[in-house]
C-alpha positions as CSV (number, residue, x, y, z in Angstrom):
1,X,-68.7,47.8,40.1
2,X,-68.3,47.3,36.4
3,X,-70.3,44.4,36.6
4,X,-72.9,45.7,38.7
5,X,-73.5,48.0,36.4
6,X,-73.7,45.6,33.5
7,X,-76.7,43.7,35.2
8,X,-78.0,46.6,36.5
9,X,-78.5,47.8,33.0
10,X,-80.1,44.2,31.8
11,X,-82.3,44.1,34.4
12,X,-83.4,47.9,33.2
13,X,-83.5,46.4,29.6
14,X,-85.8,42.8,31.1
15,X,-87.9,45.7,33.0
16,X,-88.9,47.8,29.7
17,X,-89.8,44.6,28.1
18,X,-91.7,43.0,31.1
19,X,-93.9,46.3,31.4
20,X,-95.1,45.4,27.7
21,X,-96.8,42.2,28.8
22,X,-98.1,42.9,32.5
23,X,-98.6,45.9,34.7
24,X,-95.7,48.1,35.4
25,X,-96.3,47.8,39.4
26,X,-97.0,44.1,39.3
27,X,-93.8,43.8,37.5
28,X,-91.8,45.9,40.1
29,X,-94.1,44.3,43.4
30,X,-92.8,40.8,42.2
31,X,-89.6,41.6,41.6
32,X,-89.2,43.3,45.0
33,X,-90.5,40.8,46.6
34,X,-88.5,37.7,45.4
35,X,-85.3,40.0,46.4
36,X,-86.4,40.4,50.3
37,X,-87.2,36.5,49.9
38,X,-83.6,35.9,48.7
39,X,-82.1,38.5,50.8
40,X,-83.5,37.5,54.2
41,X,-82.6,33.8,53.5
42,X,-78.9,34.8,53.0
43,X,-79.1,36.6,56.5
44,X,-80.9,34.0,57.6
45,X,-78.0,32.1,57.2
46,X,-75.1,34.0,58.5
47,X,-77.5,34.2,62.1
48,X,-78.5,37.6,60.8
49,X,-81.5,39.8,61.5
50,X,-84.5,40.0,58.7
51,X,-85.8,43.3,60.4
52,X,-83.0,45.1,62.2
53,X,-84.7,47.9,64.5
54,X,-81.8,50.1,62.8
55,X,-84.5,50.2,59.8
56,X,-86.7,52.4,61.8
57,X,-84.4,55.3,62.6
58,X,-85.0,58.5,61.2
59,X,-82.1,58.2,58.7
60,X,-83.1,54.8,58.0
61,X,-86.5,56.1,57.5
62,X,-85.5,59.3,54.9
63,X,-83.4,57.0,53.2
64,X,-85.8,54.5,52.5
65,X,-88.5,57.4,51.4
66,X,-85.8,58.4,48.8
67,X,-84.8,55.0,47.9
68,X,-89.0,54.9,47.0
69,X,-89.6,57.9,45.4
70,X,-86.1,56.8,43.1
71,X,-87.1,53.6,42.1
72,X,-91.1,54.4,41.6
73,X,-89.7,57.3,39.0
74,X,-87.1,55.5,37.5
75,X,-89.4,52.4,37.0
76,X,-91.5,54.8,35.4
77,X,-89.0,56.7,33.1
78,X,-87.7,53.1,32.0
79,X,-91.3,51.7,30.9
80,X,-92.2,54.7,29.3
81,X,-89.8,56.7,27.8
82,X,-86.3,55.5,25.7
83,X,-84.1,53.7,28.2
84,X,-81.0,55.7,26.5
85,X,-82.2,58.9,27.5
86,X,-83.0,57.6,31.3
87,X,-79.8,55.8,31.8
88,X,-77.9,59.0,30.5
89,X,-80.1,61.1,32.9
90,X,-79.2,59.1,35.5
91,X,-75.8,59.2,35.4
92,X,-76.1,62.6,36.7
93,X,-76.6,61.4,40.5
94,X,-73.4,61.1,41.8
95,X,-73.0,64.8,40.6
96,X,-76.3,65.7,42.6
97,X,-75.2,64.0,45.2
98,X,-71.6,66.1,45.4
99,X,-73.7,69.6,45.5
100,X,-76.3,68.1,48.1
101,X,-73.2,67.1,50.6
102,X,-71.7,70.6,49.9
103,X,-75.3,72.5,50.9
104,X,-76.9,69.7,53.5
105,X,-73.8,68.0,54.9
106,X,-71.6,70.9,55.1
107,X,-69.0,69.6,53.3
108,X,-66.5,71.5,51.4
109,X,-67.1,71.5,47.3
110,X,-64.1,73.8,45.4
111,X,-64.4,75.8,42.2
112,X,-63.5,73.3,40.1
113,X,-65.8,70.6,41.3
114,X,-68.7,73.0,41.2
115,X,-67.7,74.0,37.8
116,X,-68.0,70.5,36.7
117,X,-71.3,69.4,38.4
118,X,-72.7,72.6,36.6
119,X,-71.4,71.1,33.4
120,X,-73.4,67.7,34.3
121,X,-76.4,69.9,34.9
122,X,-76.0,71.4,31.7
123,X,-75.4,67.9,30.1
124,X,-78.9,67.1,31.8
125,X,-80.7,70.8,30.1
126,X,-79.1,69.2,26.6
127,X,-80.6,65.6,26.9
128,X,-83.7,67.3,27.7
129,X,-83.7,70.0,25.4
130,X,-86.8,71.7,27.1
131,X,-88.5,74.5,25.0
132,X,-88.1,72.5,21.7
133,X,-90.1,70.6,19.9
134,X,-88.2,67.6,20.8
135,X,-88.9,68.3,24.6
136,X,-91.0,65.2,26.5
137,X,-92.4,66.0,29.6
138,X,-92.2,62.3,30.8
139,X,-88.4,62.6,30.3
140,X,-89.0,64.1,33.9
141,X,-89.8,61.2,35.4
142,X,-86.1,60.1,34.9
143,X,-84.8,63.6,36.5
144,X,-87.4,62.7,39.2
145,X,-85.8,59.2,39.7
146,X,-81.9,60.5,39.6
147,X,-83.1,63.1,42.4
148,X,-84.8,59.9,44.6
149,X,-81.3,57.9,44.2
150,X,-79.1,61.0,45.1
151,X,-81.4,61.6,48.3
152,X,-81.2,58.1,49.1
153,X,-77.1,58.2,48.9
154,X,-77.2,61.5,50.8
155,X,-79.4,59.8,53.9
156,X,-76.7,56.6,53.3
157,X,-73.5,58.9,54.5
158,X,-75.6,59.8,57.7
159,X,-77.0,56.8,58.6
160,X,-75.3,54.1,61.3
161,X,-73.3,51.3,59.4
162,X,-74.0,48.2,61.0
163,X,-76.6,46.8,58.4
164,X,-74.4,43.7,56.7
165,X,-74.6,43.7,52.6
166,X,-77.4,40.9,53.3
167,X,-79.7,43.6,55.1
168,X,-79.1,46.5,53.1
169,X,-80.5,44.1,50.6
170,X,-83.3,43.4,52.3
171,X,-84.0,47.2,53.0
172,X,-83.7,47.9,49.3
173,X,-86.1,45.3,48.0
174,X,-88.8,45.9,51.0
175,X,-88.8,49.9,48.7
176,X,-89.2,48.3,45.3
177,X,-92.2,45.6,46.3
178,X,-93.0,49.5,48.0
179,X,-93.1,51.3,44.7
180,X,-94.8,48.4,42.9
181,X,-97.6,48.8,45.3
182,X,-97.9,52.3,45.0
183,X,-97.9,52.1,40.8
184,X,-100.1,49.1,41.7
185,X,-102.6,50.3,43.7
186,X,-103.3,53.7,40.9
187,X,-103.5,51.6,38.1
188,X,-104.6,48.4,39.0
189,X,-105.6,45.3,36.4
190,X,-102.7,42.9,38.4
191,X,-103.0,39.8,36.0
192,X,-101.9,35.9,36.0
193,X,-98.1,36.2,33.8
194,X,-97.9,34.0,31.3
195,X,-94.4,31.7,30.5
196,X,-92.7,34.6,28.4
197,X,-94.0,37.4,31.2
198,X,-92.9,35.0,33.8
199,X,-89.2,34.6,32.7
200,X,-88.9,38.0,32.3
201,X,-89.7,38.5,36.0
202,X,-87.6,35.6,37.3
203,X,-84.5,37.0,35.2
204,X,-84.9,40.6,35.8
205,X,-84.7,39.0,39.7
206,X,-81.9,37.3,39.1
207,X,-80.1,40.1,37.6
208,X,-81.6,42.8,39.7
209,X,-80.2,41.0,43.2
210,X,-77.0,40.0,41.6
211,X,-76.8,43.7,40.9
212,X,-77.1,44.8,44.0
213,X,-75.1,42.4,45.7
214,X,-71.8,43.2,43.5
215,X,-73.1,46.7,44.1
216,X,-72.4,46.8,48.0
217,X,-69.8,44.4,47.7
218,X,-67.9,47.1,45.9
219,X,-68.9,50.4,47.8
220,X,-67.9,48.3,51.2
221,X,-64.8,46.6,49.7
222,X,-63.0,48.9,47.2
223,X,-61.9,52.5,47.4
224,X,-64.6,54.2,47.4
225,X,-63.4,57.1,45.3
226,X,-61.9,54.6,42.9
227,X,-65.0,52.1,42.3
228,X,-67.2,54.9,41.7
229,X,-66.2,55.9,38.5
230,X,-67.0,53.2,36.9
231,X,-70.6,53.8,37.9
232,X,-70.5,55.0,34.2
233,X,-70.3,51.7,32.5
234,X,-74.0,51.5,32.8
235,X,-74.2,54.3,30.3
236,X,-72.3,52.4,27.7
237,X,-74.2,49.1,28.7
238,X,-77.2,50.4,28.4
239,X,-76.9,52.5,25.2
240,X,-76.2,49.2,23.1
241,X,-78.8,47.7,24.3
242,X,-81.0,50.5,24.0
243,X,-79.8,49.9,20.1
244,X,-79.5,46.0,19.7
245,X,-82.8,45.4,21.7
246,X,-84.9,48.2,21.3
247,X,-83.5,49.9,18.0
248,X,-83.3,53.0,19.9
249,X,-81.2,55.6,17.7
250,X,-80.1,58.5,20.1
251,X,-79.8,61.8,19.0
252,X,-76.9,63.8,18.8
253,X,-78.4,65.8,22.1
254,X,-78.4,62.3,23.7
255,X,-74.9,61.6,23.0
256,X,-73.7,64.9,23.7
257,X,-75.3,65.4,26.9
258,X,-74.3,62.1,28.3
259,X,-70.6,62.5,27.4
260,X,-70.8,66.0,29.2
261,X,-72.8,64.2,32.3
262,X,-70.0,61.5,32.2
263,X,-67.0,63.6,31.8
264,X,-68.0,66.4,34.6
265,X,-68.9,63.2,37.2
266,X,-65.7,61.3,36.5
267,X,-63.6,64.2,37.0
268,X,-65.3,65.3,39.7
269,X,-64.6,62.2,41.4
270,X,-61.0,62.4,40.7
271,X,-60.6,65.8,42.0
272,X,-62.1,64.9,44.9
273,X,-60.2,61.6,45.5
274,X,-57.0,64.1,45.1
275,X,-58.2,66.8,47.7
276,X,-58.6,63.9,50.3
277,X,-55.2,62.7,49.4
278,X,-53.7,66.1,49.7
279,X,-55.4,66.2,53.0
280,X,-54.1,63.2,54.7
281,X,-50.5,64.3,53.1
């Protein structure tokens, strides 16, 4: 998970930079695209389906809508805004994603959790500080993208689980080429990459699939409960390159709200990992 989270947040970094020299769709199209290619081959290998018919069930279906929307908002957030205040932001989804199984799924969310997924909320009101002069509208886009992720995680826990790690990639992907069509088709002016625009597309490929791949490796492999938390190294990976690349300087909001966002999702996590515990005792 850790180190999912470290490419995760390079690829983010390769994705700022790449939307400086081409189209922001074009950049997300390609990258999409060369994952499904990758994807399909490794399932083509293990005597896998490309298209399993699973991928057009209705949960299937919803999560792939959210997985859209969170990557077309997200993309966006990253090109245009500071990629320390949209990887804090983001690191509010898991705590989303507790409240939405409490109100959609039914399932049971005590005091204390909801105290603390309040406190990430609040974190979230800090970062964006609306009503102040520091306030940026566009900073929605990353609140926007958190909200597609969470929905997409929401549909995950309902829908059948027979897709192997190789076809969950391939459904991932097939929404990011998506999302680079959509952004695409509004903006248009596609163009022919040059050598630096290139390499910045082939390596935010590379890291981008081997992302995801140690992603799903660890949700289907670890503890769940346990591997989760360190979903939050991609806050610290990402604020020093948001520094050493970009010469980003966060505010003391920034900081503040993401070590409220961070604290309330970790514990919430290990206060749920100890009701289940207390359960099966």
């Amino acid at each position: 998970m850790t180190a999912s989270m470290a490419l995760f947040s390079v690829e983010d970094m390769l994705l700022k930079a790449a939307s400086r020299q081409m189209p922001l769709g074009q950049v997300i199209l390609m990258v999409g695209l060369a994952g499904m290619v990758v994807f399909s081959g490794m399932a083509r290998s293990r005597g896998e389906r490309v298209f399993h018919p699973v991928f057009l069930t209705r949960p299937l279906l919803i999560r792939s809508g959210f997985e859209v929307a969170g990557r077309l908002f997200y993309s966006l957030a990253i090109a245009l805004t500071p990629l320390s205040t949209t990887s804090a932001i983001l690191q509010a989804t898991p705590l989303v994603v507790v409240a939405g199984a409490a109100v959609l799924l039914g399932e049971t969310v005590g005091w204390r959790r909801w105290s603390a997924v309040l406190v990430g909320f609040v974190g979230v009101l800090i970062i964006l500080h609306p009503g102040f002069d520091g306030f940026s509208a566009l900073s929605l886009l990353a609140v926007a993208g958190m909200i597609g992720f969470a929905g997409r995680d929401l549909a995950t826990r309902v829908a059948p689980r027979v897709l192997s790690n190789r076809q969950l990639g391939i459904a991932g992907f097939s929404m990011l080429a998506l999302a680079g069509v959509i952004v695409l088709s509004v903006t248009g002016g596609a163009v022919l990459p040059d050598m630096r625009g290139a390499a910045l597309v082939f390596g935010m490929a590379v890291f981008a699939i081997s992302g995801y791949h140690a992603l799903t490796s660890a949700m289907r492999t670890g503890e769940v409960s346990f591997v989760t938390q360190f979903r939050y190294a991609r806050l610290l990976f990402a604020m020093i390159l948001a520094v050493v690349v970009f010469h980003e300087r966060p505010d003391v909001a920034t900081l503040i709200g993401a070590g409220l966002i961070a604290a309330s999702g970790i514990y919430t996590i290990l206060r749920g990992n100890r009701r289940r515990t207390a359960l099966r005792g």
